[in-house]
Each structure stands twice: as C-alpha cells, then as structure tokens.
N, C-alpha and C positions, 0 to 999 in steps of 0.2 A: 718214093724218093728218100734218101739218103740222108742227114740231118746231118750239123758237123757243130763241134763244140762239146764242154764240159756244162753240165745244169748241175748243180748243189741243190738237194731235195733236205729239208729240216724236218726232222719227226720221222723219219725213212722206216720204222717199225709201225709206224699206227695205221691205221685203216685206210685213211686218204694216203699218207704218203707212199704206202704200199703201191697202190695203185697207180699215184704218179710214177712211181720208177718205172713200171711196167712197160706204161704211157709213152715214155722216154725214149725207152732200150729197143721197145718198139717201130718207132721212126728213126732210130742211128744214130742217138744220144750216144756219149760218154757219163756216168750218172755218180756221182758220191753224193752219199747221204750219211746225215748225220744221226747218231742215237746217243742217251745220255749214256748208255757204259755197253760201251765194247765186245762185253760178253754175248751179246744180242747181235751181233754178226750174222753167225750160222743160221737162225732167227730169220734176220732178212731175207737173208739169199733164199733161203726154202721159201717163203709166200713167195716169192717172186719166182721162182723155180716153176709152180704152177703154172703159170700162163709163160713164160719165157726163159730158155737161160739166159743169165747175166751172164756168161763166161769172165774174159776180163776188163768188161766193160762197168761194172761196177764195184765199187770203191766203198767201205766203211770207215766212219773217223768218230770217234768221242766228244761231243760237244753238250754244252747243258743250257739252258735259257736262262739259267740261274745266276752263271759263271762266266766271266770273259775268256776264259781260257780255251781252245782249241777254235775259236772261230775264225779266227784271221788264218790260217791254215785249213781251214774247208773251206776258206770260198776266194783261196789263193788259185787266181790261173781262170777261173769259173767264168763262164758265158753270160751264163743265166742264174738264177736261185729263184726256187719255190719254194715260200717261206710255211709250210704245211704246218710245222712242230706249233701245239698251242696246250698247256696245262687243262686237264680234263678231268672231274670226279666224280664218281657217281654219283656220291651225295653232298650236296650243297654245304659248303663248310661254315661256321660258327662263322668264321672271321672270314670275309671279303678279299682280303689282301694274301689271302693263301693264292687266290686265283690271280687278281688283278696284277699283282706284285713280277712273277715272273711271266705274264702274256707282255704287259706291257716294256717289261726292263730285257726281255727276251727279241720282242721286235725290234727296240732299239739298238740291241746288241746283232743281229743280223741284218739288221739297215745300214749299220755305219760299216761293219765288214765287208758286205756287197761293195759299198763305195768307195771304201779305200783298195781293192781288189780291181775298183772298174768294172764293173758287170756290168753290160749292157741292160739290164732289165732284172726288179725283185716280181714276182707274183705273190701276196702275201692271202693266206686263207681269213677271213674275218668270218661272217654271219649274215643272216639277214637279222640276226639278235641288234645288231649296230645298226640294222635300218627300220624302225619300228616307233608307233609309238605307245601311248599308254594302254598297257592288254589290260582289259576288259570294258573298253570300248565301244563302238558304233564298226559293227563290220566293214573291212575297206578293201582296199589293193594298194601296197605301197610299191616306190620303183626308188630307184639310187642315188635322187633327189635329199628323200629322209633321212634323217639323223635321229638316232636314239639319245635321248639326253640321260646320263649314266647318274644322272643325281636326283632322277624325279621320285617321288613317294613308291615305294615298293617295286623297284628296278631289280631284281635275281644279281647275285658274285658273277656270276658267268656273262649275264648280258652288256654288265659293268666292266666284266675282264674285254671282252670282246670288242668293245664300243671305244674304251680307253686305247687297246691296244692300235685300233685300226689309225684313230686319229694319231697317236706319237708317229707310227710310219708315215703319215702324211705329212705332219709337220717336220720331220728330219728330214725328209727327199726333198723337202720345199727349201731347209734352208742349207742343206749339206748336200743334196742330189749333185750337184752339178751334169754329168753327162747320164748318168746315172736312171730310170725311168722307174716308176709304181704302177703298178696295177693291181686290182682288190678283186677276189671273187666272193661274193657272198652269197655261201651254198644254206639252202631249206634245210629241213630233215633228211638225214643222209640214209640213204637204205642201199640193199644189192649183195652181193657175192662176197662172203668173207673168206678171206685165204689162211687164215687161222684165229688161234683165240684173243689175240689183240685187235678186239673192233671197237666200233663207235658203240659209245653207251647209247645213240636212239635202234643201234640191234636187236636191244633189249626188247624193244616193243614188240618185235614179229619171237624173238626168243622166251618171251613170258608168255605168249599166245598160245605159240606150240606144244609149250613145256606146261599149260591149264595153270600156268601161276597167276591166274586175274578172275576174279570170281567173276565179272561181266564186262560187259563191253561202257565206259561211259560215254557222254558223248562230246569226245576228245575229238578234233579234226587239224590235219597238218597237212601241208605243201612238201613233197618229197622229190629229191632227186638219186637217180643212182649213183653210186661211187663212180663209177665206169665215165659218166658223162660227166661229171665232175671232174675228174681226170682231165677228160678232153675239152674240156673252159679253159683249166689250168694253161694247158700247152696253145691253146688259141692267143690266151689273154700274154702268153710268153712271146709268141712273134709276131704279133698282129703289131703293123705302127700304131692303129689308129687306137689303140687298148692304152698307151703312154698314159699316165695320169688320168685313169676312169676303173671305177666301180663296176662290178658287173655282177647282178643277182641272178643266180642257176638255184632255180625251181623249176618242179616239173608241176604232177597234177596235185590238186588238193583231195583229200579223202578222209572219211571219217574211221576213225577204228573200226567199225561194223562193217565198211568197205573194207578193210585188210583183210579182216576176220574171214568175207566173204570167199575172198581170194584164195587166199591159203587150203577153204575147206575144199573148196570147187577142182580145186591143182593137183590137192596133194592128198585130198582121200583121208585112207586108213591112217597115215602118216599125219592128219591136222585132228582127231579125233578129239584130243584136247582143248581144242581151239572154242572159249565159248559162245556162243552165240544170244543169249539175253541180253537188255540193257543195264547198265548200273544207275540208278537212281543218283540224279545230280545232288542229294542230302548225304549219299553216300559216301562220296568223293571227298564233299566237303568237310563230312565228320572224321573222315581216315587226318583229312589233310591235317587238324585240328593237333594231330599228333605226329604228323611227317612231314617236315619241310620240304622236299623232293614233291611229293604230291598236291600236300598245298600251295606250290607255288602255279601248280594247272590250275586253279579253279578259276584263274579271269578267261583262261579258254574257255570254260567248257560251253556249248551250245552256238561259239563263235566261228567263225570263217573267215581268218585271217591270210590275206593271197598279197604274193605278190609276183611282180611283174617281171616276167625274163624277156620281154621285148627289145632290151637292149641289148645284149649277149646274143640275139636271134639279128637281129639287123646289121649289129658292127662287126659282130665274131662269127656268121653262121651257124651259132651252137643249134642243137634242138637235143628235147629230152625225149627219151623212149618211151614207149608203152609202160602205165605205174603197173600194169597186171606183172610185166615181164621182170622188173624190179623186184617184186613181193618174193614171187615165184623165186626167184632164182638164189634171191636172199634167205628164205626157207629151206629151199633144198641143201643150200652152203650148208646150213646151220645144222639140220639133220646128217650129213657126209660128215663130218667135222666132230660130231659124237656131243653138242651143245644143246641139243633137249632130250 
C-alpha cells in the first residue's frame, strides 16, 4: 500500500537515519532529511541508493542541533518527523555538556519546529540508556516504566545526554504539544548491515572482532537489535494511534561477546579468522579501564545480564525482532564488502 505525506528524518546520514529513509521511500513516503552541512548530500543518496532509489522523492536540507537556523524550513509542510539526529562520540568527553548540551537543546529545537509546522506526530530516537537503573547491580529486566536518573553517582555523558534529552521532548509536547503527538523508541545495542562508513560506534564491536583488534573476549553481554527492525518501530511508532504519548523499547536477544564471536566464526570462516576466541580475565578489563574511560565505564557490566523488555512494541506496535544469528552475520559481511576490517 501506498503511503502519502512528507516525514522529516533528523541525522539523515548516520546509521539509523539511513535506514529510516529507506523505511520511508519504501511504503510511498515523500522523505527530506536533514544533515549538519550540505556537502553530505551525494553522501545520503548513495546509502540509500543501496537498498532503493530515492529518485525525487527525497530531499536534503542543512540543519544543525546546535543552531536554530534551518529548522522551521525542514519541517515546513511535514507529516511526520523522526527525530533520529542525536550527538555521538566515540570517546567519552572530559566535559558532559559537549553531549548533553546539543541532545538536549537539539530535541527542543526539533519539537517546537514540529509544532509550529503542525505535524501530526515527532518519533524521537532516545535509549534504553534513559530507561535503566544503577549498572552494576542485581541482574533485572527493565520495561518503559523506568526512568534513569541522570544525576545518580557514576551515570556515563551519553546516558545523561540521552535521559535529559528524552525527558525536555516530554515536557515541551506536554506543555507546547497541542495537536501535535510523541512517541519515544528506545533501541538496545544497535547491530546489522552498514551502507557505508558512517555507522554506529556499537559497529565497533563486530568491526574490532573481525579486524583481531581485542586480545579476548571479556565477559561483556548486551541486548541487540537490528537497524533494519529499528527502522520498522520507527515507522510503527509514526502511525499507530495508540503509540500517541508512549515509550517503546526495541530489543532483540541478549548475548555475550563469546556468542558474537561464535557467530561471526561459524558464518564467515576464513573471513572471521581474527575473531578471538579466549576469555579476557575480568582484572583485565578492569586494569585497561584504570586508564580508558570508554572502557572503564564497562566494568559495572561485566558478568551481568542486563534485559529488557520489548513486550510492549510486540503487543501495541506488532514489532518483532529477527533472528540475532541473522543480525551479526549480515553486519559482518556489510563490514567486510565495505573494505572496514
């Protein structure tokens, strides 16, 4: 069936927004997305060229989370907005507010745009980082209930950027929304098919694998979903009524880095050769962390099994996740086609 309307994608270059365009242009979307500078055009249309042409069904426009300027013209005329674009770094910055600073002043800038535009609906990407509580706790299963509290003892820039940002979108559709609706998806560890070398930093993990950049395996474990199904929450969560004002956590299976490991060697052979297969002693981890904030901030993971619950995404949205074998797999092969180990 035929889809009709403009959707306004934010972050249209990075990993998930790629994929939402895709998503979009797919079902009969009209799509403009935004990037911070223009020149990243040609950029977009190629990953998306992969899986579909855009002909001229999509649209690029210059926008920044930073800057008021070009918003009210992307999301003039618009349906929908999927608010993807969120500041990301690989490594954990000195200062908190490098992150916090434009997630949070960036959702607000794309919430109030939405509203004066009239879009019937934002979908705004958060985390399950904003629904957690203190890691290195009592193993649990959390669902959309929880809230992260961004001020507790040893809360991560990112968890804090994420947590903050989600809640300003709440509280601006609450008291600015008027016709206006929110809906939140909070995606796990994101894995799957990269369409180029703008991906998500948890890539990294199946791309240091491959590439024998990890002397062992520790024992790390995370709840993963694929981009692909990710995608498709997104667009759930954009016309479902009953999505108005609700959270929805897209997680697939949980697994331990030894299960990726397994994966990858079993799939891909000659091609996983580097992949290691021992464990890394949890004094190990802890003593790198000692000198690497990125890795230290793992050690209240390690040995834990932190799940949570996509039963609500499954009962109000239909969603379901795929096979994580098929995830691994297909996010490795991207990675080796792609020339990235």
């Amino acid at each position: 069936m035929t889809e009709t309307g403009t959707v306004l994608v934010t972050g249209g270059s990075g990993y998930v927004g790629a994929r939402c365009i895709i998503s979009l242009l797919e079902r009969g979307y009209i799509v403009r997305a935004t990037v911070r500078d223009i020149r990243r055009e040609p950029e977009v249309r190629a990953m998306v060229a992969k899986e579909i042409d855009p002909g001229d069904r999509l649209s690029v426009c210059a926008a920044d989370l930073t800057a008021d300027a070009g918003w009210d013209a992307a999301a003039e005329g618009v349906r929908y907005v999927l608010h993807v674009a969120s500041p990301v770094l690989v490594r954990a910055p000195k200062d908190p507010d490098v992150l916090i600073r434009p997630a949070r002043d960036g959702a607000a800038r794309v919430l109030r745009a939405a509203i004066r535009a009239g879009a019937e609906r934002v979908v705004m990407t958060s985390s399950v980082a904003a629904a957690s509580r203190r890691v290195g706790g009592p193993d649990c299963e959390y669902d959309e209930t929880v809230w992260t509290d961004p001020d507790a003892p040893g809360v991560d820039a990112y968890t804090r950027s994420k947590t903050i940002a989600e809640r300003t979108a709440w509280e601006i559709i609450g008291a600015e929304g008027g016709a206006t609706t929110l809906a939140v998806v909070n995606p796990s560890v994101i894995l799957g098919p990269v369409l180029g070398r703008d991906f998500s930093p948890s890539i990294g993990l199946v791309q240091r694998l491959l590439a024998g950049k990890v002397p062992g395996l520790p024992r790390l474990g995370f709840e993963f979903v694929d981009v692909r199904d990710l995608a498709d929450l997104h667009l759930r969560a954009m016309t479902n009524p009953a999505a108005a004002g609700q959270r929805f956590i897209g997680a697939g299976e949980f697994a331990w880095m030894a299960d990726i490991a397994r994966v990858l060697k079993a799939a891909l052979g000659p091609e996983a050769a580097k992949v290691p297969t021992r464990a890394l002693p949890d004094f190990v981890l802890r003593l790198v962390g000692l000198f690497d904030r990125d890795l230290g901030a793992m050690n209240g993971y390690l040995g834990h099994r932190y799940t949570y619950s996509s039963a609500k995404a499954q009962s109000v949205l239909g969603w379901k996740a795929r096979p994580l074998e098929e995830t691994v797999v297909d996010c490795g092969r991207s990675l080796i086609t792609i020339g990235a180990v």
